[in-house]
matplotlib code that plots the C-alpha trace (Angstrom):
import matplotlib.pyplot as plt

x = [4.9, 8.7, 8.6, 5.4, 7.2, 10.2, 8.0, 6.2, 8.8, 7.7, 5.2, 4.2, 3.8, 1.8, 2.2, -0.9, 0.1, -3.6, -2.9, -3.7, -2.3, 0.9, -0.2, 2.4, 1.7, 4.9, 6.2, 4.8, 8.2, 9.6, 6.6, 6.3, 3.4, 2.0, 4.2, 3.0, -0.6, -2.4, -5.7, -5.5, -3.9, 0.0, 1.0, 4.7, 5.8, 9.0, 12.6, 13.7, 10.3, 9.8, 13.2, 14.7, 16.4, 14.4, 11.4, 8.7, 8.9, 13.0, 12.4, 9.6, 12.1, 14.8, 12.4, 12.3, 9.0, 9.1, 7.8, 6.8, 4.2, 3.4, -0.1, -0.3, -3.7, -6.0, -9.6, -11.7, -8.9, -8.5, -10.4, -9.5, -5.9, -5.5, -7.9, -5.4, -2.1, -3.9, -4.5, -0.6, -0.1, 1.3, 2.6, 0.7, -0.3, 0.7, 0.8, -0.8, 0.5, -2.9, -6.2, -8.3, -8.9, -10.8, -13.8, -13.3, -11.3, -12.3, -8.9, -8.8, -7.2, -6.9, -4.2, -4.2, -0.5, 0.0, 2.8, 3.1, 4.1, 0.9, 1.0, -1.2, -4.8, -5.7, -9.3, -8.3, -7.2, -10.4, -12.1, -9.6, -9.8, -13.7, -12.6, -9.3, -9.4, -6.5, -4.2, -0.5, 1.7, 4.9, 7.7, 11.3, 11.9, 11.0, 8.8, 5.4, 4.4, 6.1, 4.2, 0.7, 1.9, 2.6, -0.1, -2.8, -1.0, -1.7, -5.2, -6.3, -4.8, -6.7, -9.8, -11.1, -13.0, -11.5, -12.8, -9.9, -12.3, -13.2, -9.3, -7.0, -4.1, -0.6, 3.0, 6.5, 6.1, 3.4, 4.3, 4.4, 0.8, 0.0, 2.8, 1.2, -2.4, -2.9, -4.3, -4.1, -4.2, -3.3, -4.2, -1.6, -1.7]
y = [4.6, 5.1, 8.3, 9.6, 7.6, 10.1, 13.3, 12.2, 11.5, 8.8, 7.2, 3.8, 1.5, -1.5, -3.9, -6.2, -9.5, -11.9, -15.2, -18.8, -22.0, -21.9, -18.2, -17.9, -20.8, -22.2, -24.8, -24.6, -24.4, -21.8, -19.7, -16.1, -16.8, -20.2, -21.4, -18.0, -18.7, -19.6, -19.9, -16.6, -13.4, -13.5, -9.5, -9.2, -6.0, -4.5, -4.7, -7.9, -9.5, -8.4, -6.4, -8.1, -6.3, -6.1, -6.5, -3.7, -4.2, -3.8, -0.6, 0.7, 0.9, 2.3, 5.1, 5.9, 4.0, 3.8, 0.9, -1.9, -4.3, -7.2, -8.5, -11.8, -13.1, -15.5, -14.1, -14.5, -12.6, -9.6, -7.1, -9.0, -8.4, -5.1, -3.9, -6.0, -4.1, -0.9, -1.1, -1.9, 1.5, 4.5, 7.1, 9.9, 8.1, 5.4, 4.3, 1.1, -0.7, -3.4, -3.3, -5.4, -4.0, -0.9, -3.1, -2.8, 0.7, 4.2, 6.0, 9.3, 9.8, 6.4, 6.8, 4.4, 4.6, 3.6, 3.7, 6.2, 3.7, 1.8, -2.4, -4.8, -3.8, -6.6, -7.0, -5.7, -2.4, -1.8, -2.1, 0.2, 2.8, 3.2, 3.9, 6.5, 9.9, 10.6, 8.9, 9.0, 8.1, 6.9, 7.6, 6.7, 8.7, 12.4, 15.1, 15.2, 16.3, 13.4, 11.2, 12.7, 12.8, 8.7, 7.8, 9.7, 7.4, 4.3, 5.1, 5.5, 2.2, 0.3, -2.4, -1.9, 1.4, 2.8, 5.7, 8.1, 11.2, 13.2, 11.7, 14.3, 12.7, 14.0, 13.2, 13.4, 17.7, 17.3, 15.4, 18.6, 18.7, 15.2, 15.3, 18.8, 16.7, 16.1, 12.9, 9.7, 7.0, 7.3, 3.9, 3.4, 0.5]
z = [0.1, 1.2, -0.4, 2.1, 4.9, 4.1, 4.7, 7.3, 10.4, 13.4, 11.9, 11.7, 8.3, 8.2, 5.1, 4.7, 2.6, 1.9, 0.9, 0.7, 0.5, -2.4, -3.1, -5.1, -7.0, -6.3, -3.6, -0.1, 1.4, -0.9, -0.8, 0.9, 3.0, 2.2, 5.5, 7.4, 7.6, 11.0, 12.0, 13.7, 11.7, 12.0, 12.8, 12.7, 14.4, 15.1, 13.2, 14.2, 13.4, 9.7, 8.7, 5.3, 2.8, -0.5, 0.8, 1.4, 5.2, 4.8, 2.7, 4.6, 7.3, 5.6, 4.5, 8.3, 9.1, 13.4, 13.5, 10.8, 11.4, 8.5, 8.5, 7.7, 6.7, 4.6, 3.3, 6.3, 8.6, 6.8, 9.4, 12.6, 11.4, 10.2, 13.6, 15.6, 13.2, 14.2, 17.8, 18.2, 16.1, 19.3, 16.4, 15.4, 12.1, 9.9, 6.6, 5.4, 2.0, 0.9, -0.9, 1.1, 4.6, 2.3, 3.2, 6.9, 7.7, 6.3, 6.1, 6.3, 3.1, 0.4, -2.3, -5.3, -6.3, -9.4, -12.0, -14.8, -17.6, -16.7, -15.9, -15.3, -13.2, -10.8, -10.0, -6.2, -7.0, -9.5, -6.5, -4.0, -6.7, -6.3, -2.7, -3.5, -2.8, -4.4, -7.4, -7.3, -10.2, -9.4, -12.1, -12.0, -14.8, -15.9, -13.7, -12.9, -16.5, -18.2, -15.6, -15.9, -20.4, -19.6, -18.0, -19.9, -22.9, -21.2, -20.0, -23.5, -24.6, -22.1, -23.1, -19.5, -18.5, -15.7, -13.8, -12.6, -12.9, -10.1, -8.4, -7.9, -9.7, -7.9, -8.4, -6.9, -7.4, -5.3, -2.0, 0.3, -0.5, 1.0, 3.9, 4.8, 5.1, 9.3, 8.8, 11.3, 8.2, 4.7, 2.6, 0.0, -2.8]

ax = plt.figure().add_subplot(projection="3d")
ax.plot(x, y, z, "-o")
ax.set_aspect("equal")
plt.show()
């Protein structure tokens, strides 16, 4: 995500966090979102609202997001919030980090990011990927054969059947072709 927020100057990022009670399974009042949650959505906009070093919010606006604004939602909010996060959007596109809201906003272009080496699949991003247009593998190490060489490795080793055919699977060599795509929302996961 901060590497498309680079190449793609004034736009907006919105990062959509769906939880529940102790989501993180830990104490209430240590947890991320567990004290967040309202009866309405919680949308966090600007710098001073949702700026914290570390987090995605903090990087997506060192990356050179304009704005920032952090949905904050349980199950049944998912659409009111992200159409709420939307309708405060006034640059020429965004960016929006989540699985969920697939089910309530067709983006114009959906990218399931995903990292070379492989990881663990949750059940959310099966779904997203039925909705991708596009795979990206993200790679801290090596080019963009040594990612597509990495990830063809996992993908074999996998129990699960996971469809990637038909995606056009990109890399890092390849981000003047998405930055180059005039598009009002990209979906990134």
């Amino acid at each position: 995500m901060c590497e498309l927020l680079r190449r793609v100057p004034g736009w907006e990022a919105i990062k959509l966090t769906r939880g529940h009670y102790r989501s993180c399974g830990r104490d209430p009042a240590g947890c991320c979102v567990s004290d967040l949650l309202r009866d309405e959505p919680v949308i966090r906009s600007g710098r001073e609202a949702n700026y914290q070093v570390g987090k995605d919010t903090g990087h997506f606006w060192d990356a050179g997001a304009s704005n920032v604004h952090w949905v904050i939602v349980k199950d049944g909010q998912v659409e009111s919030g992200i159409n709420e996060a939307l309708a405060r959007v006034k640059s020429e596109g965004v960016l929006i980090e989540g699985n969920s809201f697939l089910d309530y906003v067709i983006p114009d272009l959906a990218i399931m990011c995903a990292r070379s080496d492989g990881g663990k699949v949750k059940p959310s991003a099966r779904h997203a990927l039925e909705k991708s247009d596009v795979l990206y593998l993200s790679s801290l190490t090596g080019d963009g054969v040594d990612a597509r060489k990495q990830f063809e490795e996992w993908r074999t080793s996998l129990n699960i059947n996971l469809d990637f055919d038909g995606l056009r699977i990109l890399t890092r060599e390849d981000l003047p072709l998405l930055s180059a795509i005039n598009t009002r929302c990209l979906d990134l996961y």
